[in-house]
C-alpha positions in Angstrom: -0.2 9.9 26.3 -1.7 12.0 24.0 -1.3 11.5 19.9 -1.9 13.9 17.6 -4.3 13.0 14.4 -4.8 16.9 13.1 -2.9 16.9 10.3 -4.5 13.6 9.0 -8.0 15.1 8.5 -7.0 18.3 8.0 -5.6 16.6 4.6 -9.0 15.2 3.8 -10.9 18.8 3.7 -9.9 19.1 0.5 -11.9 16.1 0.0 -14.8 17.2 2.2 -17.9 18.6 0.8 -16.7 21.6 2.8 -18.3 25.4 2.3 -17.0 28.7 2.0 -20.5 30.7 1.6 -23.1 31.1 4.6 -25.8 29.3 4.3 -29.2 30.4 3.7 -31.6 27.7 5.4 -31.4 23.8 5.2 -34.3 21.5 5.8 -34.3 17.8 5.5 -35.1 15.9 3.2 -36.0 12.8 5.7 -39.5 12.0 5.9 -40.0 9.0 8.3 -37.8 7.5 11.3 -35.4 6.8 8.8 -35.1 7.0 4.8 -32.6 6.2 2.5 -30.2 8.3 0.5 -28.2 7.9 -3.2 -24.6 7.5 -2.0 -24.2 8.7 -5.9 -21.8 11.5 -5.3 -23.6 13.5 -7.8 -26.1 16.7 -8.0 -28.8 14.5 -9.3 -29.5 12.5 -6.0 -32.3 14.8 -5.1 -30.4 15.6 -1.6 -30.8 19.3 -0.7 -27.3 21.2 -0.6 -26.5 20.7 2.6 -23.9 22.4 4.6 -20.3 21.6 6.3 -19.2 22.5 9.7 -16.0 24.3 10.5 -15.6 24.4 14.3 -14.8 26.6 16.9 -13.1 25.5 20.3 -14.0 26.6 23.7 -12.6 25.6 27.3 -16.5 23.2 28.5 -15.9 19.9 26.8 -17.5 21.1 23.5 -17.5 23.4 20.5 -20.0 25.0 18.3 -19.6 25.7 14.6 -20.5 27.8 11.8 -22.4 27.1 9.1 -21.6 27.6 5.1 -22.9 26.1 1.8 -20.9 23.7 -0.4 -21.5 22.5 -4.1 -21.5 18.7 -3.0 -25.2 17.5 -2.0 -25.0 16.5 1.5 -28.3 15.5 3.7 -28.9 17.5 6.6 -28.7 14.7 9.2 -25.0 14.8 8.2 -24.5 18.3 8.8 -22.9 19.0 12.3 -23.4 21.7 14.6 -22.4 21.2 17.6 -19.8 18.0 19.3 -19.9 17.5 23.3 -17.8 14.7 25.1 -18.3 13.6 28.8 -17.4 11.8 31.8 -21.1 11.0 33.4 -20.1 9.3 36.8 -23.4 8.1 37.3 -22.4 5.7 34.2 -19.3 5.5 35.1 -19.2 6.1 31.1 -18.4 8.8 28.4 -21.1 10.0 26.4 -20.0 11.3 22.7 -22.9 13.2 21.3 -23.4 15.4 18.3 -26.3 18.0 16.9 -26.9 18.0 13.5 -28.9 20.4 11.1 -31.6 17.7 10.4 -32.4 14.5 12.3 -29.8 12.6 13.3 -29.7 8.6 12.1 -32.8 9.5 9.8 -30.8 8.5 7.0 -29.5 5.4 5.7 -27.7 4.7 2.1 -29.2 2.9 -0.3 -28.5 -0.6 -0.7 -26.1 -1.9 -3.4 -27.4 -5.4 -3.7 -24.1 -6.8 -2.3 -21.4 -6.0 -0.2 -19.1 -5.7 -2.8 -19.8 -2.0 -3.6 -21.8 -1.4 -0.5 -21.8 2.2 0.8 -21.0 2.7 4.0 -22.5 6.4 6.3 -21.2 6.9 9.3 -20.9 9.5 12.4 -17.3 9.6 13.3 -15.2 10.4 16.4 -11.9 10.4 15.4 -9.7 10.0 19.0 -6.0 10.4 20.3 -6.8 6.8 22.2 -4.1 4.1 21.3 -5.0 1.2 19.7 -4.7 -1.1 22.7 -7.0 0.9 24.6 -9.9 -0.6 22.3 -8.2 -4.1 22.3 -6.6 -4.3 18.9 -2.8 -4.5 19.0 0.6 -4.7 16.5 -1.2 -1.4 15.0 -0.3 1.9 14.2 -2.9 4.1 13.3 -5.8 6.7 14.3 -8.9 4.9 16.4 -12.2 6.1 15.8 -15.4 5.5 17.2 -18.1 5.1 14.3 -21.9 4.9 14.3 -22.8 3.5 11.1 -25.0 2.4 8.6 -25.3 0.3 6.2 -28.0 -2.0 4.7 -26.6 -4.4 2.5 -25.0 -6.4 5.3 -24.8 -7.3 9.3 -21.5 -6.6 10.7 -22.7 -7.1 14.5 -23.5 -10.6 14.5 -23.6 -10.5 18.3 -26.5 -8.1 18.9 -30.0 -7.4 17.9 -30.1 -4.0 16.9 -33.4 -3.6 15.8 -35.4 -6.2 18.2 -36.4 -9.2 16.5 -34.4 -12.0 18.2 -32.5 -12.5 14.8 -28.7 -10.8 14.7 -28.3 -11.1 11.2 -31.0 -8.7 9.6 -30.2 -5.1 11.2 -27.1 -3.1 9.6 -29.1 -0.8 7.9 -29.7 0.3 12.0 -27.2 2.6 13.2 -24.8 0.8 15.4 -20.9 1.3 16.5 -17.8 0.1 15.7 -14.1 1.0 16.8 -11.9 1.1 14.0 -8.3 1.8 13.5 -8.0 4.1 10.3 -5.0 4.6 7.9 -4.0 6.8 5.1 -4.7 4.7 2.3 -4.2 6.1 -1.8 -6.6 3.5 -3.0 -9.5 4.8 -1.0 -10.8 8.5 -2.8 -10.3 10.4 0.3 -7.2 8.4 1.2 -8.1 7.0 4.6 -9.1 3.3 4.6 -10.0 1.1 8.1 -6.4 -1.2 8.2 -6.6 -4.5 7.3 -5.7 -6.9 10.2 -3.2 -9.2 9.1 -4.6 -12.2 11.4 -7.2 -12.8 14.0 -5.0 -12.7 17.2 -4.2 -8.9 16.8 -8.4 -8.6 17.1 -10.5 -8.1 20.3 -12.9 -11.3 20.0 -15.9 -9.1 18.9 -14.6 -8.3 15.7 -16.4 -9.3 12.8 -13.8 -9.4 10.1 -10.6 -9.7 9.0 -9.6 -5.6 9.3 -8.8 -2.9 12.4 -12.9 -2.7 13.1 -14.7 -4.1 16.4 -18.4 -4.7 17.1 -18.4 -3.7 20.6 -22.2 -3.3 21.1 -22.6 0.0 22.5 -25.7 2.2 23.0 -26.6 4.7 20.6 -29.4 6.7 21.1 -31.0 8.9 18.1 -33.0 11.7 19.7 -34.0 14.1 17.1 -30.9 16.2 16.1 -29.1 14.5 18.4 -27.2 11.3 18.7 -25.2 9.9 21.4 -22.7 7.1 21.8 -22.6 5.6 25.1 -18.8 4.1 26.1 -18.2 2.6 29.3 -14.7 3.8 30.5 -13.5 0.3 31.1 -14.1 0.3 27.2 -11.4 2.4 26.4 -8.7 1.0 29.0 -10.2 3.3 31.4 -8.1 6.0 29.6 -8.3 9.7 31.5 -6.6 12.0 28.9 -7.3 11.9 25.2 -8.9 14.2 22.9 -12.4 13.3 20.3 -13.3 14.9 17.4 -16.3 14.4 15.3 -17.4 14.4 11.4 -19.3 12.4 9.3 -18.4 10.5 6.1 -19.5 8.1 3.1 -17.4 5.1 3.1 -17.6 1.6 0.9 -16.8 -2.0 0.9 -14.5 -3.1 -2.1 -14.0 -6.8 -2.1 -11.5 -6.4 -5.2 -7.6 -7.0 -4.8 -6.3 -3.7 -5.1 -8.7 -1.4 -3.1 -9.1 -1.3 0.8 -11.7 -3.7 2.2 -13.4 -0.3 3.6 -12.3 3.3 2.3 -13.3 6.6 3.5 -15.0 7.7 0.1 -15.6 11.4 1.0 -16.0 13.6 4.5 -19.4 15.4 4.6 -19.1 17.7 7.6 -16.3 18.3 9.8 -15.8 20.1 13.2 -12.3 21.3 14.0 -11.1 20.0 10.6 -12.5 16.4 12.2 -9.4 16.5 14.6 -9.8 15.4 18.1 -9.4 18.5 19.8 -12.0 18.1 22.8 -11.4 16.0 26.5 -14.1 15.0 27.5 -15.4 17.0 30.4 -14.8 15.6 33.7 -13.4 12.4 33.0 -10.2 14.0 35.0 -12.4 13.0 38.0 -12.9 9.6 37.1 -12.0 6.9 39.1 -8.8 4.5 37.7 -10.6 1.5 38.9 -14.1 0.3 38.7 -13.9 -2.3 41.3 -12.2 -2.0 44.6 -9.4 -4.3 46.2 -10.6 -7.6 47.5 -10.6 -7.6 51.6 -11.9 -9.1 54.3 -15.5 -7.3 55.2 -18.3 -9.6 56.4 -20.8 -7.1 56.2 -20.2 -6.8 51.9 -23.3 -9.2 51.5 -25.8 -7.6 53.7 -28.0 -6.0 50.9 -29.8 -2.6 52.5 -31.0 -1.0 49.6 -31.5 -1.5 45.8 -32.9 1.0 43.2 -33.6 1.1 39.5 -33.9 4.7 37.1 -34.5 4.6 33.4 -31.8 7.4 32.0 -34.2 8.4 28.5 -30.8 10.8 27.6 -28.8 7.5 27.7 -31.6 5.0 27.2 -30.7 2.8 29.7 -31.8 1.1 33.0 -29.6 2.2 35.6 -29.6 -0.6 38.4 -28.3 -0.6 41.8 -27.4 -2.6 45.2 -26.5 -1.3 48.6 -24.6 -3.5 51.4 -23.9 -2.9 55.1 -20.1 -2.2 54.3 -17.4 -1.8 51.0 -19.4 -3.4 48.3 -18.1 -5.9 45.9 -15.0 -6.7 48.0 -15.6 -10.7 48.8 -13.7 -13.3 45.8 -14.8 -16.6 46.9 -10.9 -18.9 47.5 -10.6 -20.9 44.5 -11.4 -24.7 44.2 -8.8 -25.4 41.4 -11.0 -27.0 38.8 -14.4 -26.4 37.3 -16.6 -28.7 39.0 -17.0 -27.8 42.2 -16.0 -24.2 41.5 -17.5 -21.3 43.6 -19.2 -18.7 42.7 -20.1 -15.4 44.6 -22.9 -13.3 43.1 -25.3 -10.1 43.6 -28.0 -10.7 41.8 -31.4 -9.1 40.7 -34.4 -11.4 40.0 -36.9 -9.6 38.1 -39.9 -10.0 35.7 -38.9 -9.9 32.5 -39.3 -12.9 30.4 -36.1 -14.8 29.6 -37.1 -15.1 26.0 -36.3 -11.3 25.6 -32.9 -11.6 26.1 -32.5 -14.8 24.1 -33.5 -17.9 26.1 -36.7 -18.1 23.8 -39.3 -20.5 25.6 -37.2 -21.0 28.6 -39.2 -21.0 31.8 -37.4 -19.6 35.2 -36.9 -16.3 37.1 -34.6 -14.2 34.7 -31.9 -12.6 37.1 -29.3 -10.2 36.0 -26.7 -11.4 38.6 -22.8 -9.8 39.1 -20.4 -12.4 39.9 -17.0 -13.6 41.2 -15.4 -17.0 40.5 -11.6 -17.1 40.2 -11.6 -20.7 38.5 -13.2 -19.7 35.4 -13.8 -17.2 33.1 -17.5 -17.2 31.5 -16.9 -13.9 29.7 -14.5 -14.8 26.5 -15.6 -11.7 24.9 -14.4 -8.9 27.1 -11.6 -8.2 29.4 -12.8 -7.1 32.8 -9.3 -7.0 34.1 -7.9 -4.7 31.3 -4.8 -6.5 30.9 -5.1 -7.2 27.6 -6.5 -11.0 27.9 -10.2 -12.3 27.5 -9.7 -16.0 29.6 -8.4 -14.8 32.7 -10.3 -12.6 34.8 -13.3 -14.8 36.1 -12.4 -13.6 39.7 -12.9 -9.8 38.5 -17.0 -8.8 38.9 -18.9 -8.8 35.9 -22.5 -9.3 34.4 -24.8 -12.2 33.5 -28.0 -13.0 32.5 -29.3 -16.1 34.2 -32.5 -18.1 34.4 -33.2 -19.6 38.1 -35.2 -22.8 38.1 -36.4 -24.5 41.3 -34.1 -27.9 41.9 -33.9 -29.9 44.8 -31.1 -31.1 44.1 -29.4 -27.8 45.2 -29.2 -26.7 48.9 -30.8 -23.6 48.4 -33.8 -25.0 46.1 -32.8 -23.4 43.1 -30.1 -23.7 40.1 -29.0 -22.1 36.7 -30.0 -25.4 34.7 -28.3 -26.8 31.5 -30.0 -25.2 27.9 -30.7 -28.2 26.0 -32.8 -27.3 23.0 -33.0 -24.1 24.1 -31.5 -21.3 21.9 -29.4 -19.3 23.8 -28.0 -15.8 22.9 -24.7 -15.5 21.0 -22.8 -14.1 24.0 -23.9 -17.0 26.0 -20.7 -18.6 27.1 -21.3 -21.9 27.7 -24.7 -24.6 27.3 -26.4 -23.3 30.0 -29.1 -20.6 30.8 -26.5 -18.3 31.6 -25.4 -15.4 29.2 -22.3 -12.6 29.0 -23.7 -9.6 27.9 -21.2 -7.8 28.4 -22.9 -4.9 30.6 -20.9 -2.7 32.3 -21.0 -3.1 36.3 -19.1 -1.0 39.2 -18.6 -0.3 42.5 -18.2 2.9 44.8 -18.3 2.2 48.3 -21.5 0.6 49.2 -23.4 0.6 46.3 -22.7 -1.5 42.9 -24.3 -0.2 39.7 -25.0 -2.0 37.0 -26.3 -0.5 33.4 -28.8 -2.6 31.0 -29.3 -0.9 27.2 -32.8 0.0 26.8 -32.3 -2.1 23.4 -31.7 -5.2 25.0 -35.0 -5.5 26.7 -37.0 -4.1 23.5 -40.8 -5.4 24.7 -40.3 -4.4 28.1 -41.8 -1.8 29.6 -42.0 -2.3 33.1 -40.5 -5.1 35.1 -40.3 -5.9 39.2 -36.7 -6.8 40.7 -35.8 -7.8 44.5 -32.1 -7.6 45.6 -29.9 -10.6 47.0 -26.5 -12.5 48.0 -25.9 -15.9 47.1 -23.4 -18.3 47.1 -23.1 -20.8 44.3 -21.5 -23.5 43.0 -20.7 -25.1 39.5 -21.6 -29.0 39.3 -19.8 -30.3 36.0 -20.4 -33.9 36.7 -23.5 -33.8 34.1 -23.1 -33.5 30.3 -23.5 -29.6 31.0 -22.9 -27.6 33.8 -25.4 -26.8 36.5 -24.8 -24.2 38.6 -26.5 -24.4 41.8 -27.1 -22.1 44.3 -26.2 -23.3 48.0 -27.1 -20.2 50.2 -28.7 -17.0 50.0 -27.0 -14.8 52.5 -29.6 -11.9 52.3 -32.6 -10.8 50.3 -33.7 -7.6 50.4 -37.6 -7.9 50.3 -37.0 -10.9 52.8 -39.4 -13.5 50.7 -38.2 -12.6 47.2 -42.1 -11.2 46.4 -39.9 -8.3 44.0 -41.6 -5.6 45.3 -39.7 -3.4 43.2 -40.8 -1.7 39.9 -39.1 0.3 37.3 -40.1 1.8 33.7 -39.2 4.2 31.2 -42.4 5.7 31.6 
């Protein structure tokens, strides 16, 4: 059901940097990919007066605005235009994208030195979701989706924003967070994230101890655009709720009696920043992303497999074909880990496992979909939407895996322990196997998978086949193996990955 969040920030444009005069012209100040800005709220930052947004509604799944000048310097990659929400069912996702007078993401604050004090900018899109949608629960608030930055610390400790196999060094890149936000006195425009009063209450990719999750979605900057990539299953697979969009300054405060992060001022609202627009077309979704397990022997015969590159979205966009109902096979289970099976489609490819963590590992890097009702290898997300993160092994999802040859599996090949080998932070367990946490699908005979652009940032072209395989976990090591005991089809018919793809 729908919640209403209007007269929430329609309180805070007294606080906004908000116009009353047309605007002459605005040009930005930005000079590179990105610059910094003085989060000093006054005149004498050397920001151009820039303008606030006041928005107008119309029946398509977006609204325009017009323009006006304000007395408050704000830079004009803050400065919405324009806010559009959609269902793409080629994603199976929702795509949140705004337009701003100057380039969007150009901009980043100026670092405080600490985190105490640290300023905060952000593109917001305040939502009518609940908060159980997004995973956090015992909550009552307004969830917004926020693409932020902020340099003086890493709040994504799970991803590599900016590409150099460190996840520690890139908050000043902007990234997003869902957040649960409260009116809050202590904050200046009194709205502060809530404070979370333990970890339980928490989807398992939040990085502290408030209402705010790291969920690792796509963001793509693209001029005076920027859009926010959200799988559906991401929002509970939700079909009618309103977004909104503004921006705002926010700012860590470490002290006792001030929220851990305050909305400090809005810069630019549309629609007063209430979430007024449903996303176009996500009435057509489907409720499901997977369909119900059933008997169907032709599920595993592989016809057809494709890859696009999606530049709007940048993303790979990967698929598999099969004789019949794809994605409908959940191997019986075994009752323990060792021994456990596992039923996968999987893509070997080209790309070196070190760019997706597995630095100096040798192998085929896969990206493999799988089944195995006696485990769950994905602690981080909930691919059965119930509201749990150990218990839906059984449901399809993604991994990265590297495929060494081993002869002590029946097919001549295995997912091996790690050892030394630094694995990625999503990796679930001390093997070459990671949890990305990519979202997967199925409609009729074809599964799709999506892989950021950002994860794979020094490829440019890679090769892929298409397969079935049946696999098995061997625990009776110090780490598990898991070996592959048949391959039920390939596509190319001698794994020679004939296929290419590029964002070229």
């Amino acid at each position: 059901m729908k919640t209403s969040t209007s007269s929430l920030f329609a309180g805070l444009l007294v606080l906004c940097a908000c116009p009353s005069e047309p605007a002459e012209s605005v040009e930005s100040t930005t000079t590179g990919p990105q610059t910094t800005a003085s989060t000093d709220p006054s005149p004498s930052t050397g920001l151009d007066p820039a303008s606030s947004t006041t928005g107008v509604g119309d029946s398509s799944g977006s609204f325009e605005s017009s323009t006006s000048t304000g007395v408050t310097p704000i830079d004009p990659a803050f400065d919405l235009l324009t806010f559009d929400a959609r269902y793409d069912p080629e994603l199976d996702a929702l795509i949140f994208e705004v337009e701003t007078v100057g380039n969007a993401g150009s901009v980043a604050p100026e670092a405080a030195g600490s985190v105490d004090g640290a300023p905060v900018l952000g593109y917001v899109f305040p939502t009518t979701l609940p908060p159980d949608a997004v995973g956090f629960s015992d909550v009552e608030g307004d969830v917004v989706l926020a693409v932020t930055s902020h340099p003086d610390f890493d709040d994504t400790p799970l991803w590599d924003e900016d590409g150099n196999r460190a996840y520690d060094d890139d908050g000043v890149v902007y990234h997003a967070h869902w957040a649960v936000l409260v009116p809050d006195d202590r904050a200046p425009a009194g709205l502060a994230v809530a404070q979370a009063p333990n970890p339980e209450v928490l989807p398992p990719t939040a990085p502290m101890p408030m209402y705010l999750d790291s969920p690792g979605f796509t963001v793509v900057e693209d001029g005076t655009s920027l859009r926010v990539v959200v799988p559906l299953d991401r929002v509970g697979r939700a079909l009618d709720f309103d977004v909104g969009a503004l921006t705002a300054l926010m700012r860590v405060q470490v002290i006792d009696d001030a929220p851990l992060l305050g909305v400090e001022s809005i810069l630019s609202a549309l629609e007063e920043g209430a979430p007024t627009v449903s996303p176009a077309g996500l009435g057509e979704a489907p409720e499901r992303a997977w369909p119900d397990a059933a008997e169907n022997p032709d599920t595993l015969d592989v016809t057809a497999t494709g890859a696009t590159y999606r530049s709007d979205v940048a993303t790979f966009v990967m698929t598999i074909d099969a004789a019949s109902a794809i994605a409908t096979s959940i191997p019986d289970p075994a009752g323990a880990l060792d021994g456990a099976p596992v039923l996968g489609y999987v893509f070997p490819t080209t790309i070196d496992p070190s760019e997706v963590g597995f630095v100096d590992a040798s192998g085929i890097l896969a990206l493999a979909v799988t089944s195995h009702p006696d485990f769950d290898d994905t602690p981080l997300w909930d691919e059965s939407l119930n509201g749990e993160y150990g218990d839906d092994g059984g449901v399809y999802h993604v991994h990265w895996a590297v495929l060494v040859d081993d002869a002590d599996s029946a097919a001549g090949l295995s997912v091996p322990p790690a050892g030394d080998i630094p694995r990625p932070p999503t990796s679930p367990m001390p093997m070459l196997l990671d949890s990305p946490g990519f979202h997967a699908f199925a409609r009729g005979e074809q599964l799709t998978v999506l892989v950021p652009g950002w994860h794979l940032p020094s490829t440019n072209t890679f090769n892929f086949d298409a397969l079935t395989a049946s696999m098995r976990v061997d625990a009776s090591g110090a780490a598990p193996t898991l070996r592959v005991e048949q391959v039920h089809d390939i596509l190319s018919g001698d794994l020679s990955l004939p296929n290419t793809v590029s964002p070229d």
